[in-house]
N, C-alpha and C positions, 0 to 999 in steps of 0.2 A: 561282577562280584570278584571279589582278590579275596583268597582264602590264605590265612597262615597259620603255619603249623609252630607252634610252640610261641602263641600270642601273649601270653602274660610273662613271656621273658626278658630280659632287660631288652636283647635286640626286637624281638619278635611284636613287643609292646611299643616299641618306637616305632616301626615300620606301620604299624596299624594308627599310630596318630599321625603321623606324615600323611597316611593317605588319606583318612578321614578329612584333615586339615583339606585335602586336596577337594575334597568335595566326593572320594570313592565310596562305593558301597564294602563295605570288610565285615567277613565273618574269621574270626578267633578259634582258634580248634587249643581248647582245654581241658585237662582233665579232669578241674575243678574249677564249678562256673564260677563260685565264687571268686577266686584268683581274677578273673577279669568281670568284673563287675564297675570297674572304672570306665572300663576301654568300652561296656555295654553304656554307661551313662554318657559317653564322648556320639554314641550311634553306633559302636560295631552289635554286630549279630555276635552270637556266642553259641557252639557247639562243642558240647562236651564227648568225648569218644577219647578210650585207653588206645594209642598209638599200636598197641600191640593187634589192636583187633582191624586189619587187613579192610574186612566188608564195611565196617563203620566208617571209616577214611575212605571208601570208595563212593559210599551214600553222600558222605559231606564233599567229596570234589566234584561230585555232578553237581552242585548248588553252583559253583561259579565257572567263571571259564581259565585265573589264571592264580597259581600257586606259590609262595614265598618256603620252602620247604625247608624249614631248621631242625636240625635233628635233633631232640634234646638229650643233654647228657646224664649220662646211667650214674646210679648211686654210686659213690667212690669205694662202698664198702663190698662191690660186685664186683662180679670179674669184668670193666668198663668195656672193654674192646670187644667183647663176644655178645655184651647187651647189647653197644652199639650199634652193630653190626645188623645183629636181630630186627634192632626197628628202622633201619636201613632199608634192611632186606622189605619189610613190610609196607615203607611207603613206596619203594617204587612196583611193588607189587598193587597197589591199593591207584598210582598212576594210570597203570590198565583200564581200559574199559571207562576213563573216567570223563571224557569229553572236554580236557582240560583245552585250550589250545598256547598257552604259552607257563613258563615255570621259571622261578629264581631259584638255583639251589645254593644254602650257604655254608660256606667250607672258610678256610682259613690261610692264612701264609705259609709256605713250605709244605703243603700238601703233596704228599706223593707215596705210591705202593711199600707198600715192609709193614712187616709185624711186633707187634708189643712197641709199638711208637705213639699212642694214643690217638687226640684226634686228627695228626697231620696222615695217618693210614686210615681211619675210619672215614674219614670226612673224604678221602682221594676216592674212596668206592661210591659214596656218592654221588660225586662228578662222574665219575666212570662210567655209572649205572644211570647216572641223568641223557649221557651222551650215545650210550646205545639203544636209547628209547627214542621214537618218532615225533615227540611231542619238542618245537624247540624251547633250548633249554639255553639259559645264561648262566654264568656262576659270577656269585661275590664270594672273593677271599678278602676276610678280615683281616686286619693287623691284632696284637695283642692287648686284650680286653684291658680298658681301663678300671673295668670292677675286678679284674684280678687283684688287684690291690685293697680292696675293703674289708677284706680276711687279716691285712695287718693294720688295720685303722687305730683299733683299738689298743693294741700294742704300742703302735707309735707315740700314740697323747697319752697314756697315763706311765708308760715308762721310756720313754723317748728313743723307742728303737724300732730301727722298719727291718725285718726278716726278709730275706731274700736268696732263689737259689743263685742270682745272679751278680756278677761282679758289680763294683757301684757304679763302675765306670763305664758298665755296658751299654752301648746305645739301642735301643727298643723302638721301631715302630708300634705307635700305640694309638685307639681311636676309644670315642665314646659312642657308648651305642646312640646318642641321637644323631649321628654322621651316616652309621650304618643303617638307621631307620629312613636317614632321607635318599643316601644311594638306590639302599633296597626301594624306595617307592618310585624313583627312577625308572631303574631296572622293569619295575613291575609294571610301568603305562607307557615304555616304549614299545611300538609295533609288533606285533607275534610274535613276525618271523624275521627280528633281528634281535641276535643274538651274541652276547661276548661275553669276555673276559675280564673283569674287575678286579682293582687290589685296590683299599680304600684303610685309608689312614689319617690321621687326624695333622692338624699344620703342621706340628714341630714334632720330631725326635727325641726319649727324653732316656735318661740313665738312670738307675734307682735311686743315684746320689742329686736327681733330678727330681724326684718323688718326694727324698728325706729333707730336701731343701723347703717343697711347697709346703712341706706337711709342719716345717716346722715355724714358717710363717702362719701358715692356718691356727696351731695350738699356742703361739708364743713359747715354745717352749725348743730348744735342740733334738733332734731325732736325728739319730746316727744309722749307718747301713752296718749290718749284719749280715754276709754272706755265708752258708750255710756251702760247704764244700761238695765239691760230686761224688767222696766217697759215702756219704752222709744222707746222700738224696733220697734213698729206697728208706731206709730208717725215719727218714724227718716223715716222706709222707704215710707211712704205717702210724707212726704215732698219730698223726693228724684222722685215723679214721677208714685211710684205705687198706683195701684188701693187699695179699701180696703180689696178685698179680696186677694189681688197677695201678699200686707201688714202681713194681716193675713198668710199669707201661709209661706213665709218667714221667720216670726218669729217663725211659728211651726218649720220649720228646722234647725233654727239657734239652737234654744233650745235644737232640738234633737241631731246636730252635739256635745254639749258641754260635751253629757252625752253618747254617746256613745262609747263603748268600740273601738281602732281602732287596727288592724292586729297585732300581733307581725311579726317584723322586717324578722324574718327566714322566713316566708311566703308571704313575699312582691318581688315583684322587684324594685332596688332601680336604678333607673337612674344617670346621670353624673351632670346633671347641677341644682348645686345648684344656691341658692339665688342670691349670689352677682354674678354667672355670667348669672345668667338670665339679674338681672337688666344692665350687659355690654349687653346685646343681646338687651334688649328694643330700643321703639321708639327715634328717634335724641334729642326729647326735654328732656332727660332722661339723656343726657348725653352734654348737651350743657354748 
């Protein structure tokens, strides 16, 4: 049985149809069954427990033998890095005792120690925390979410502008979570006890001015890039809902994604679905 933790999420729900597909047994750890009531109709099992509660996550890992462990992320209007952390701290506490024998934990690109960096330092404790436990442990780093983008969807088709902290010209490793559901189940049916290191990213490379270009084939319509400055970045994400520290934290990682080095290509997995057919896979209003 392959248990995954935050199954009704874009990634976490792809990984549980990959495996299903495979013919695996999956149980779903939700905090609302209803949220996965698809993935129950597909055959997953569904177990509902509040990530915060330690003994409940340790009840649902004796059910199987091996774990997909996505952390999910804290309300933006919280202090992000200190929630995170908390349910961090609690899965791998909840790993204890739990009879697992093998674990995928997933983190992201540019992962590594510092504070007020969002999830490239929440997501490195993690890893850390996966690594000094006994049980072996692989890690997927993802490249940058192609649903990051569906927060300016709307934006772009009805007034033909895609918001971005990013220059247009930037170039992005970018993947869709159905890449990452099928690594992830990879990962999950290889041998116990072999164990690595994964960066998984979708075929092609794309710039924002790669994004406003599909989008505006998608709408028929022009959609221009809008870069929002780095003096600007704490203020735009306050407006949007975050705290000032979740603000603060964000802009630490945004800064730090712009300046770090990312994989070369020969050491990547590159998945199948790019861009423009992510955006045919998206939501109905995407395509209406």
């Amino acid at each position: 049985m392959h248990i995954i933790l935050g199954g009704t999420g874009h990634v976490g729900s792809a990984a549980a149809k990959a495996l299903l597909a495979r013919g695996e047994a999956v149980t779903v750890v939700a905090r609302n069954a209803d949220r996965a009531e698809r993935l129950r109709q597909l055959g997953a099992e569904v177990a509902v427990a509040d990530i915060h509660d330690t003994g409940a996550l340790r009840r649902i890992f004796r059910r199987g033998r091996r774990l997909y462990a996505i952390n999910p992320p804290a309300a933006p209007n919280t202090d992000t890095d200190a929630e995170e952390k908390k349910t961090i701290a609690s899965i791998l506490a909840a790993i204890e005792g739990s009879g697992l024998e093998k674990i995928v934990g997933h983190s992201t690109y540019g992962a590594r120690k510092g504070e007020k960096i969002g999830d490239l330092g929440t997501l490195y404790e993690l890893e850390e925390g996966l690594k000094r436990q006994p049980i072996p442990a692989s890690i997927l780093r993802a490249a940058y979410y192609m649903t990051n983008w569906d927060m300016s969807l709307e934006t772009a088709r009805e007034k033909g502008v895609l918001n971005t902290l990013f220059p247009a010209d930037f170039r992005l490793p970018m993947v869709a979570p159905e890449d990452l559901g099928e690594a992830a189940a990879d990962l999950m049916t290889e041998p116990a006890g072999e164990t690595r290191l994964l960066y998984v990213e979708g075929p092609e490379r794309y710039t924002p001015a790669d994004v406003a270009a599909a989008l505006s084939d998608r709408f028929e319509r022009s959609v221009k890039v809008i870069t929002t400055p780095p003096e600007r970045w704490e203020k735009t994400y306050r407006s949007l809902g975050f705290s000032a520290k979740a603000a603060k934290s964000y802009t630490g990682m945004t800064a730090l994604a712009m300046d770090t080095p990312v994989p070369p290509i020969s050491k990547v997995r590159r998945g199948r679905v790019g861009l423009t057919r992510y955006l045919e896979m998206s939501p109905k209003y995407l395509r209406d």
